[in-house]
C-alpha positions as CSV (number, residue, x, y, z in Angstrom):
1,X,17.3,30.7,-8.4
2,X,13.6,31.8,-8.2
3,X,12.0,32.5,-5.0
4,X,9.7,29.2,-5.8
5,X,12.7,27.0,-6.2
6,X,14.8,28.4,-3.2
7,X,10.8,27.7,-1.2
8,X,11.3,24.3,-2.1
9,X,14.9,24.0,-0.9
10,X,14.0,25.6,2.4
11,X,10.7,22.8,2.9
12,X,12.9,19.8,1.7
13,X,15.9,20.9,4.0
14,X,13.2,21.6,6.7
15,X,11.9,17.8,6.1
16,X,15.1,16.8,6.1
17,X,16.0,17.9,9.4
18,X,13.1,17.3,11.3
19,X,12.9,13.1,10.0
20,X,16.8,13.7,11.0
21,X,16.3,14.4,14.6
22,X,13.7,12.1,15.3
23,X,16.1,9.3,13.8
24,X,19.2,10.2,15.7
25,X,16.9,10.1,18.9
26,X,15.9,7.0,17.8
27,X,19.0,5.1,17.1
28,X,21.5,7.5,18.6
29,X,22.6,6.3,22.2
30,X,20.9,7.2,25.8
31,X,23.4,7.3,28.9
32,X,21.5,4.5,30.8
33,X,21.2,2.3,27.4
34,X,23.3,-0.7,27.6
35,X,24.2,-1.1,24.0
36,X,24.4,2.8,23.7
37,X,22.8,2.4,20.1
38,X,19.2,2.6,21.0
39,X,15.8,4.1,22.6
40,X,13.9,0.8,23.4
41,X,11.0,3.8,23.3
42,X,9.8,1.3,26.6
43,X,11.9,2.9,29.0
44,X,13.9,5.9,27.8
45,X,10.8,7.6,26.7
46,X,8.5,6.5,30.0
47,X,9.8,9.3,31.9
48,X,8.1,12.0,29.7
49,X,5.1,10.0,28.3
50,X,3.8,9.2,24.8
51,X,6.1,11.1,22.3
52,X,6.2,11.1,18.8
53,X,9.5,8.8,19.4
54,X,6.9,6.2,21.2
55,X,4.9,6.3,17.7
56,X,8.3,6.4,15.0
57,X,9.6,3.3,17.0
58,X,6.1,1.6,17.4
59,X,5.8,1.5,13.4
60,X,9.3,0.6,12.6
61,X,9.1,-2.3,14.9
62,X,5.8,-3.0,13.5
63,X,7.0,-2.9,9.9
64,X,10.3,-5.3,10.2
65,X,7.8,-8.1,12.0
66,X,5.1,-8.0,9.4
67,X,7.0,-7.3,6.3
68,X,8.2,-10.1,3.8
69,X,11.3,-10.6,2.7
70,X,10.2,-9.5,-0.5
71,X,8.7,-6.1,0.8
72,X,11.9,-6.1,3.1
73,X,14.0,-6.1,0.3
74,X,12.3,-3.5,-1.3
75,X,12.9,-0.7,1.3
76,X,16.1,1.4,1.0
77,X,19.0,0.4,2.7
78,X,17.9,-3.2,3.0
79,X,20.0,-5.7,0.8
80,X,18.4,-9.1,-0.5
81,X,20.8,-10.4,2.3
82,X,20.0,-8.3,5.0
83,X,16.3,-8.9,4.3
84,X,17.2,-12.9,4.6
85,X,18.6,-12.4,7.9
86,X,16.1,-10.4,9.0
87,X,13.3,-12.7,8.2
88,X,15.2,-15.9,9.7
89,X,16.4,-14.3,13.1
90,X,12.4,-13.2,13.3
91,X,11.6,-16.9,12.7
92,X,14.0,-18.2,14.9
93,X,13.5,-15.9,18.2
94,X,10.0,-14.5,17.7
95,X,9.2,-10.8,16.5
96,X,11.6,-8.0,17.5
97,X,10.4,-6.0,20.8
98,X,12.0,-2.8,19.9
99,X,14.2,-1.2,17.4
100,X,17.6,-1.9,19.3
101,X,17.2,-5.6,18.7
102,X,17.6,-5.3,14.9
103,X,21.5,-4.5,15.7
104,X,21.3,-8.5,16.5
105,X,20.7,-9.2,12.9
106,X,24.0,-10.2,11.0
107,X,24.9,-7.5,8.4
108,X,23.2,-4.6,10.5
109,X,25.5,-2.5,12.7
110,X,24.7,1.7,13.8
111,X,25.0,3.2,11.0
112,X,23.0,1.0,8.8
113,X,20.2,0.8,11.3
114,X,19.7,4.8,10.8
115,X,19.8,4.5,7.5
116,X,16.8,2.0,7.5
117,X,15.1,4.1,10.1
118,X,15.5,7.0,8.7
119,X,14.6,5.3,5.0
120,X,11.4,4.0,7.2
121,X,10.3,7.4,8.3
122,X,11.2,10.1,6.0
123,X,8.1,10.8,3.8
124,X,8.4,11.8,0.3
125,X,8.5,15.9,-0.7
126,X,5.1,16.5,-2.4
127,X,4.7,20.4,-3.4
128,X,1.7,21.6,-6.1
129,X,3.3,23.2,-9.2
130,X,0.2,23.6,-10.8
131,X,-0.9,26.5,-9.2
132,X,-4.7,25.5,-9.3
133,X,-4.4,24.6,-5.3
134,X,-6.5,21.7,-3.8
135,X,-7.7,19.4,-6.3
136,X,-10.6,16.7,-5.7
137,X,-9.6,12.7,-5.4
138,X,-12.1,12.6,-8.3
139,X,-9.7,14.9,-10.5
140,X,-7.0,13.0,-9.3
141,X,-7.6,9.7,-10.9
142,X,-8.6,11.3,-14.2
143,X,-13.0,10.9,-13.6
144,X,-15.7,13.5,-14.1
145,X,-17.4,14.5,-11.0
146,X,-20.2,13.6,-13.2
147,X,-19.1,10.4,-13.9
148,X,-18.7,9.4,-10.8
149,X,-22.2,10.2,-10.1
150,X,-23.6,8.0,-12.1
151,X,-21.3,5.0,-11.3
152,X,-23.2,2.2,-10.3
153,X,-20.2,-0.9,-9.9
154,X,-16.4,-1.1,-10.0
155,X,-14.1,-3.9,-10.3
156,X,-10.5,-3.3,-8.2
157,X,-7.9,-5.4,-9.3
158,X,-4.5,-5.9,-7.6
159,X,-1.5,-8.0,-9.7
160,X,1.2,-9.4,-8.5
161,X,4.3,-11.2,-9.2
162,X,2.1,-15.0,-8.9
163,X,-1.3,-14.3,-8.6
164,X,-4.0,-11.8,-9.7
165,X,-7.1,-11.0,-7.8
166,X,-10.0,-9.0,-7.9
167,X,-13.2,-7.7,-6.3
168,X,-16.4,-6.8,-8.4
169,X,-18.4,-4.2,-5.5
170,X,-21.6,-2.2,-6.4
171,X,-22.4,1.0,-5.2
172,X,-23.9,-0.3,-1.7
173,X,-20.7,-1.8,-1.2
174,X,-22.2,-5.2,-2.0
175,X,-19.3,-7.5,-3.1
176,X,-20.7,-9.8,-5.8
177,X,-17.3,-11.4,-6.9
178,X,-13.9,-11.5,-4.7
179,X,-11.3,-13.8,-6.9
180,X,-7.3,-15.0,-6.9
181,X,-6.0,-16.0,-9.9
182,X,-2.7,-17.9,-10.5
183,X,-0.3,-16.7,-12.9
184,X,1.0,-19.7,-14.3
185,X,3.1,-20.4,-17.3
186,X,5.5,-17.0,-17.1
187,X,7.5,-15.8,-15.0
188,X,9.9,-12.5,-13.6
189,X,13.0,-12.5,-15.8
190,X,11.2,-14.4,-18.8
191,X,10.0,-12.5,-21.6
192,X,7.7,-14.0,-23.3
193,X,4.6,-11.7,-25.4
194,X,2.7,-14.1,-26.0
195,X,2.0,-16.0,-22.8
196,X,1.8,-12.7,-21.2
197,X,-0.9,-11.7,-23.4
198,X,-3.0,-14.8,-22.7
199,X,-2.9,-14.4,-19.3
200,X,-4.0,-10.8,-19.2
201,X,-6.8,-11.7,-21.8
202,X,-7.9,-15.0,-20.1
203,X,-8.0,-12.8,-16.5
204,X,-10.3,-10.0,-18.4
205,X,-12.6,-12.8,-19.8
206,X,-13.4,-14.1,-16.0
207,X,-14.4,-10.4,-14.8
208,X,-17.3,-8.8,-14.7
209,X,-18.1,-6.1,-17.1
210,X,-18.2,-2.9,-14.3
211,X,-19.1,0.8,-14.8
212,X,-15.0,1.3,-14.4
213,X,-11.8,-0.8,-13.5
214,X,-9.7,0.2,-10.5
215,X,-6.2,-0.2,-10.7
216,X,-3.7,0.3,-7.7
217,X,-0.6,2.3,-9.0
218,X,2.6,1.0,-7.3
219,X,5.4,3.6,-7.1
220,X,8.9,1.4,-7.2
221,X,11.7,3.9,-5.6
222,X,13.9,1.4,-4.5
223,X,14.0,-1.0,-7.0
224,X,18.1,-3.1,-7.3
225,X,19.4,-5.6,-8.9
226,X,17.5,-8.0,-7.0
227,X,14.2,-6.6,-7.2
228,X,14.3,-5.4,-11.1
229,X,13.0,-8.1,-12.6
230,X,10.5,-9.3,-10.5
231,X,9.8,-5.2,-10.1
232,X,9.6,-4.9,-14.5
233,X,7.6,-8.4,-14.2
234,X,4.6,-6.8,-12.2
235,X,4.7,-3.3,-14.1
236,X,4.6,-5.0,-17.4
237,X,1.4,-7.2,-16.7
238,X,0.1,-3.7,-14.8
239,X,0.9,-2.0,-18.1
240,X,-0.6,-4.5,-20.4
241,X,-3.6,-4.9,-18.1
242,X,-4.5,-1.1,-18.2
243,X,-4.2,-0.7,-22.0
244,X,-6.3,-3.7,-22.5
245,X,-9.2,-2.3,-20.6
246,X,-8.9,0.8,-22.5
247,X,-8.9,-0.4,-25.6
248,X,-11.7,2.0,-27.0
249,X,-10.9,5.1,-25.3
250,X,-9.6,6.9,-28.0
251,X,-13.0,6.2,-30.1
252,X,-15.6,6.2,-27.3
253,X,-13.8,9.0,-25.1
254,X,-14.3,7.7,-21.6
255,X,-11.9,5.8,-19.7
256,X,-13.0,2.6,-18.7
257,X,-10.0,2.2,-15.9
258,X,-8.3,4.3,-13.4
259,X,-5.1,4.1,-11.4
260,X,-5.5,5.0,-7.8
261,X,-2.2,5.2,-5.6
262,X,-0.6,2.5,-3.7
263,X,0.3,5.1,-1.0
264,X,-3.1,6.5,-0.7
265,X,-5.0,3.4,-0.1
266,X,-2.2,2.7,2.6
267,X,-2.8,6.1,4.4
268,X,-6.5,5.4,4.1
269,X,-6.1,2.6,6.3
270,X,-3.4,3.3,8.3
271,X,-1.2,1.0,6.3
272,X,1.8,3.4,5.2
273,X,4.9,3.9,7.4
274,X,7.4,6.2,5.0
275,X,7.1,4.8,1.9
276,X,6.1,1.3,2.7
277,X,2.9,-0.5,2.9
278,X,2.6,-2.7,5.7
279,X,-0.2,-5.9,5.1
280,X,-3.5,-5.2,5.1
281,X,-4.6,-9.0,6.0
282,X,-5.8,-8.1,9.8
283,X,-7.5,-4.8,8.4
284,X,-9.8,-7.1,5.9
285,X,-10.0,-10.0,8.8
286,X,-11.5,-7.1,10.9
287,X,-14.1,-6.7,8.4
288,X,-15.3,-9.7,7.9
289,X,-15.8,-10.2,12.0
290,X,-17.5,-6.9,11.8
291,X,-20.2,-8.1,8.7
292,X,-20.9,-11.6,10.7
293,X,-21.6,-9.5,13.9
294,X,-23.4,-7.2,13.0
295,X,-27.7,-7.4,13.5
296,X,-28.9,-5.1,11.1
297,X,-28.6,-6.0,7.5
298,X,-29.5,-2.5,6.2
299,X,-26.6,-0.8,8.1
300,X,-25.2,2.2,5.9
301,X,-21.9,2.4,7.4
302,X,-20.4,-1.0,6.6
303,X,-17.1,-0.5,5.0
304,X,-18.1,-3.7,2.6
305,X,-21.0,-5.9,2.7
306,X,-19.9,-9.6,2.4
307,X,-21.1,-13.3,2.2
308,X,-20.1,-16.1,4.4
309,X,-18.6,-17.4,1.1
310,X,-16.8,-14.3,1.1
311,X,-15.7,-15.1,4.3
312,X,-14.4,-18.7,3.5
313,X,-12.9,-17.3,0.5
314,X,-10.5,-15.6,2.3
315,X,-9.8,-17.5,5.3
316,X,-9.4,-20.7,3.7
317,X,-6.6,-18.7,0.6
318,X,-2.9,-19.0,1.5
319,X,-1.0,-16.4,2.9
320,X,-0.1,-14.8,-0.7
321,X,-3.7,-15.2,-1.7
322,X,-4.9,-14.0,1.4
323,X,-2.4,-10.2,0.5
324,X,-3.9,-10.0,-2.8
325,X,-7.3,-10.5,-1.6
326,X,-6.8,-8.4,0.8
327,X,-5.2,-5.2,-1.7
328,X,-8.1,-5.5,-4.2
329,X,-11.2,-5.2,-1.6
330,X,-9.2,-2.6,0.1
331,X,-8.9,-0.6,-3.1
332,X,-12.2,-1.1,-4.0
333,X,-13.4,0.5,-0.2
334,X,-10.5,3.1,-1.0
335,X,-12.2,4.0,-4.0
336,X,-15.8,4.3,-2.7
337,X,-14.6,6.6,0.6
338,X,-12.1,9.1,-1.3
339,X,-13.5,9.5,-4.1
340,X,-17.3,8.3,-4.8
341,X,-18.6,9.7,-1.1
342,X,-16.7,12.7,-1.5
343,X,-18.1,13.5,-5.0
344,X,-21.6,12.6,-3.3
345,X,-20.8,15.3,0.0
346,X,-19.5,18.3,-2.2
347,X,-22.5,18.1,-4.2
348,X,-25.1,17.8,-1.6
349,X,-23.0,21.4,-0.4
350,X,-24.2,23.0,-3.4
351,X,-26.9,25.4,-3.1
């Protein structure tokens, strides 16, 4: 084995180990715990103050009471049934106040409550094989650093499995265009070309022609049975999307779309716990209080500047519009902080 592969070993194991502990503390036993299961991480914890514990249980509790069953079902661990119960013993006795109470959910006993909590909180390995180091969020999604430069607008575009939305933002971060589309006439489990083709098309006809397409690029790890179709659904129209916005790249030489990672729009905000995305509805809601409060209208350091119609738009969508709505403007801000400000910052640092 080379010394680079036995390196990796040795930081996977020490990952490994370290997401380990923190999960036995979490759903291992204390000697005053009733159940003997469980940290509530209200008590156990108090007597030594804010703890990395506090935080691990914070999120999980935070996750199972915001997630859908549909995101629920997603995780690792969680069955289609166990994300049922989840969500109904939620509805029927409120959210949960600490990890322990999940062990009242039908279907989830000790050891399948570590195996969720550890599923929860064990990141993913990431190690650069390239040898080139650090690379820029620019090089990343596949741009020029000139390029990005001389970007002027962007439309973000989020799909899912029944609607698709988008948000058409220039460079000041003024949002011209924030649309939900439904996708009617298919279907997960139905293929059918020719409807999805019309759809994609139709969508591409109501957009704005931007400087570039953002497209978020959702990594599906824990895909079953259950989850496949609806999973191979949403990748297809992602897929189909894509190439259809790129349809002259190979003649004209510049990409005219980009993926950017589900995961690193989450982090951005504060949204990822493991390797799940929690809602980013209150995050957007924040924003919009934010633009009708604020007094000066030619503040710089407004994440987004929006309309009252804006506004409306989103508080007056459902709750599955609202999540779309909410992914698209959120990749769109992503997209201007990680990659077009930094592009902006290392150049100013050149002599």
């Amino acid at each position: 084995m080379s010394s680079f592969a036995k390196l990796c070993c040795r930081l996977r194991f020490s990952a490994q180990v370290t997401c380990s502990r923190s999960v036995r503390r979490l759903c291992q036993g204390a000697s005053n715990s009733k159940d003997g299961v469980l940290l509530s991480g209200k008590s156990d914890l108090s007597n030594v103050g804010k703890s990395d514990d506090d935080e691990d249980s914070t999120k999980i509790v935070q996750l199972v009471n915001t997630a859908s069953e549909k995101d629920l079902a997603a995780m690792k661990h969680v069955s289609p049934n166990i994300a049922t119960c989840i969500v109904s013993h939620r509805e029927a006795n409120g959210p949960f106040a600490e990890v322990r109470e999940l062990l009242k959910v039908p279907g989830i006993g000790r050891q399948t409550l570590q195996r969720i909590c550890r599923g929860i909180l064990k990141p993913p390995l990431q190690v650069d094989v390239s040898g080139n180091g650090a690379t820029t969020e620019a090089q990343q999604a596949g741009i020029a650093a000139s390029r990005i430069e001389s970007l002027q607008d962007i439309v973000a575009v989020d799909v899912g499995l029944r609607h698709l939305s988008w948000v058409y933002m220039t460079r000041d971060r003024q949002v011209w265009q924030w649309r939900v589309k439904d996708i009617v006439d298919i279907k997960a489990g139905k293929w059918d070309p020719p409807a999805y083709h019309k759809m994609v098309t139709d969508a591409i006809a109501e957009m704005p022609n931007p400087d570039l397409y953002v497209l978020e690029h959702q990594p599906y790890v824990n895909a079953n049975k259950a989850t496949y179709q609806m999973l191979l659904f949403q990748r297809t129209l992602q897929s189909m999307l894509f190439t259809a916005l790129n349809h002259d790249q190979k003649e004209t030489g510049t990409p005219h779309v980009i993926s950017m990672l589900h995961t690193q729009v989450g982090r951005h905000f504060g949204l990822q716990v493991g390797g799940t995305r929690m809602s980013g509805q209150d995050v957007v809601a924040k924003i919009l209080r934010e633009e009708a409060e604020r007094e000066d209208e030619n503040d710089e350091d407004l994440p987004a500047r929006l309309s009252w119609e804006d506004a409306e738009t989103f508080h007056s969508a459902t709750k599955h519009e609202k999540e779309h709505l909410a992914n698209c403007l959120l990749q769109a801000i992503a997209f201007y902080d990680l990659v077009v400000d930094r592009v902006e910052t290392d150049r100013a640092k050149i002599p």
